[in-house]
C-alpha positions as CSV (number, residue, x, y, z in Angstrom):
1,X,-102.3,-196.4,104.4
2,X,-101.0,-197.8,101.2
3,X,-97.8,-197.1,99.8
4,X,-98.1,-194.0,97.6
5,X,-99.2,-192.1,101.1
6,X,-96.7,-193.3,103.2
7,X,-93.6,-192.3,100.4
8,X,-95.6,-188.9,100.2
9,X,-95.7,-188.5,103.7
10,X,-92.0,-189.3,104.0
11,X,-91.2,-186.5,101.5
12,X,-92.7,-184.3,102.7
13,X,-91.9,-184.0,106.2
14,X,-87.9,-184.9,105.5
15,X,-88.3,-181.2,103.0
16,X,-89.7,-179.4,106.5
17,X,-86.8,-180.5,108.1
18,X,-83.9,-180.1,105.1
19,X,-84.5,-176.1,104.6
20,X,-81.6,-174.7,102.9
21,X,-80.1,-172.2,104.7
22,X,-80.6,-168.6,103.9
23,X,-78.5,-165.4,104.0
24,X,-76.8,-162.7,102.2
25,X,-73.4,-161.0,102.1
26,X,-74.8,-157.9,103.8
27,X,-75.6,-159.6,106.6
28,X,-72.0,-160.3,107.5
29,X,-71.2,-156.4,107.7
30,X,-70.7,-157.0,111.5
31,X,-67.3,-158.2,110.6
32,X,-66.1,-155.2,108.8
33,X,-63.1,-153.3,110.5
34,X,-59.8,-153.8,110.6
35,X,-58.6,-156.1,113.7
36,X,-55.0,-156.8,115.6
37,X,-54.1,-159.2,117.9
38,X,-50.4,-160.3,119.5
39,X,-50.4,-164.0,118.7
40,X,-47.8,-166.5,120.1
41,X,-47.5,-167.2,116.1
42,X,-47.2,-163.5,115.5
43,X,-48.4,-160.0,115.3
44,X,-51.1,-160.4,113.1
45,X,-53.9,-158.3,111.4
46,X,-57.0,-158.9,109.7
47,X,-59.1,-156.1,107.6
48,X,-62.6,-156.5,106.2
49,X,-64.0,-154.1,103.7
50,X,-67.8,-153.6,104.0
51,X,-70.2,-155.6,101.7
52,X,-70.5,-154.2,98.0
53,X,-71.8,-156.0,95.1
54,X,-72.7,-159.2,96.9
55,X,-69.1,-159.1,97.6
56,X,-66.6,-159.0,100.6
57,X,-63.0,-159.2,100.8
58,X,-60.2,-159.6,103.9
59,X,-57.0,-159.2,103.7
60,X,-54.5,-160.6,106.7
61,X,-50.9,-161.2,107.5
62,X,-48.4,-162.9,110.5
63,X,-45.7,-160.9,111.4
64,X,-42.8,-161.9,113.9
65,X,-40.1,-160.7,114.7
66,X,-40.4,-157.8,112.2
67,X,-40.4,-160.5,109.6
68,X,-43.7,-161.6,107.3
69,X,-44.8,-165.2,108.1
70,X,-48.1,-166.0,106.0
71,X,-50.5,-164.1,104.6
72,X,-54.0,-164.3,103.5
73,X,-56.5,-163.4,100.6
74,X,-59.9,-164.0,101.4
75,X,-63.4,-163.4,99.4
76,X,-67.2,-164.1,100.3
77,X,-69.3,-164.0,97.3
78,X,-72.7,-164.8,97.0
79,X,-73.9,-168.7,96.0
80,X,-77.3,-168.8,95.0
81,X,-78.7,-168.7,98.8
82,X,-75.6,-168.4,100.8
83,X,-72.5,-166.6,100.9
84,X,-69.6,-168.5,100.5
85,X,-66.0,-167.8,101.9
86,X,-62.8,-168.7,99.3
87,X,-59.7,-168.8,101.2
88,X,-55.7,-168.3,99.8
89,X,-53.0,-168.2,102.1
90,X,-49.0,-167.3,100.5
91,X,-45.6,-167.3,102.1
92,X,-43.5,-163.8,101.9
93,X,-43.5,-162.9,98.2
94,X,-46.7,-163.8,97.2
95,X,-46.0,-167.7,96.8
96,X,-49.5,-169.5,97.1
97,X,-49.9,-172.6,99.3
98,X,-53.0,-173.5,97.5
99,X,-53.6,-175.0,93.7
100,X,-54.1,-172.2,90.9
101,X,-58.0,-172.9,90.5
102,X,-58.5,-174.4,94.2
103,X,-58.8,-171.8,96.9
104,X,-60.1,-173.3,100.7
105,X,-64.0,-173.0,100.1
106,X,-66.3,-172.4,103.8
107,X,-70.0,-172.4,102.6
108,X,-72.1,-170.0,105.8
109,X,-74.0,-172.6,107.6
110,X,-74.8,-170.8,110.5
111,X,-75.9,-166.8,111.4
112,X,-76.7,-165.5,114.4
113,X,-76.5,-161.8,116.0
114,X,-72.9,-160.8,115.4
115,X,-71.8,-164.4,115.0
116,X,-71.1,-166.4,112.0
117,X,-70.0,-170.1,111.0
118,X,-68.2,-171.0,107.9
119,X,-67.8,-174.7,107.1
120,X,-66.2,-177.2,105.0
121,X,-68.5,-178.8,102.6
122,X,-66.4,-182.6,104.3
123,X,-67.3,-180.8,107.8
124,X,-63.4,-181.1,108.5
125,X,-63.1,-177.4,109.5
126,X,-65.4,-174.4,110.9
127,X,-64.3,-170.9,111.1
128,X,-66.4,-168.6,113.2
129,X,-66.4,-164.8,113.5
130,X,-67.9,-163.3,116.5
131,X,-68.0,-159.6,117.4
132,X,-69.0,-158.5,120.4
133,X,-68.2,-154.5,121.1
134,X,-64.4,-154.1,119.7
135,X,-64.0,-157.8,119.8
136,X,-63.6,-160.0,116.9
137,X,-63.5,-163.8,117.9
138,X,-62.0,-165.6,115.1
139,X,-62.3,-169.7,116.1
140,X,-60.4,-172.1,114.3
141,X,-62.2,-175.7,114.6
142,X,-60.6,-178.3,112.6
143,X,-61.0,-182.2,113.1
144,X,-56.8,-184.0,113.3
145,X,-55.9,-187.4,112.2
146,X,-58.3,-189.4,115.0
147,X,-61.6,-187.4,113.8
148,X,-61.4,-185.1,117.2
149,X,-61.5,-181.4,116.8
150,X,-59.2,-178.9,118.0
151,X,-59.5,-175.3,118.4
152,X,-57.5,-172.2,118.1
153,X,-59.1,-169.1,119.1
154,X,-57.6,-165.6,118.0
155,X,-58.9,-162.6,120.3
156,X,-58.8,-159.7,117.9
157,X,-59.4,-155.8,118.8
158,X,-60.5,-153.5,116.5
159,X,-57.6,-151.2,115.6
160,X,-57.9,-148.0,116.6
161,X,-56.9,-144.8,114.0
């Protein structure tokens, strides 16, 4: 086999093993709803309007003590083949914690039935939604200061009107 083949044959079987990862924004309409859950950081809630125009958006906020701790502003848009999650968080009175033009950014990575994994392009931190029933699983994986992860897990239910 001469060299030409062998770099050809290289190619080509690293692309059948690289696919880019697929999805749209309408497939994360399983997280839709809005969501509570009694925290030992806080009260908090989380709603998700439905998919429209390639386009989610989430709302949440900490409460304790009757008092607002953090809140958050969250989009998915559609990136070319994947949806994309920007993320803001703000202290009481709308201060932001992030720069102007530099929101948190979680390309999709992973989809399966009800479950979805958002990750950091440095792989540094996952966020993964799960629903099951009137359950929204919201996992916080991030790695600390040695390179070992850590998890928080926040057992949401939906709210109920």
């Amino acid at each position: 086999m001469n060299f030409r083949h062998l770099l050809f044959l290289l190619c080509f079987s690293g692309a059948s093993y690289a696919q880019q990862f697929k999805a749209s924004v309408s497939d994360l309409a399983f997280i839709s709803g809005t969501w509570q859950v009694k925290h030992e950081w806080g009260d908090m809630e989380e709603y998700w309007g439905t998919p429209i125009g390639n386009s989610m958006v989430s709302s949440f906020r900490c409460v304790k003590d009757g008092k607002p701790v953090f809140y958050e502003f969250v989009i998915i848009e559609q990136e070319g083949d994947t949806p994309v999650m920007k993320l803001r968080h703000f202290n009481p009175g709308s201060i932001g914690w992030e720069e102007k033009n530099a929101p948190l950014s979680y390309p999709l990575v992973s989809l399966e039935s009800n479950k979805a994994v958002f990750e950091a392009k440095d792989q540094s931190v996952r966020l993964i939604y799960a629903v099951v029933s009137d359950k929204l699983d919201v996992i916080l994986e991030e790695k600390n200061k040695k390179g070992e992860w850590e998890k928080i897990v926040f057992n949401f239910l939906r709210k109920r009107e």
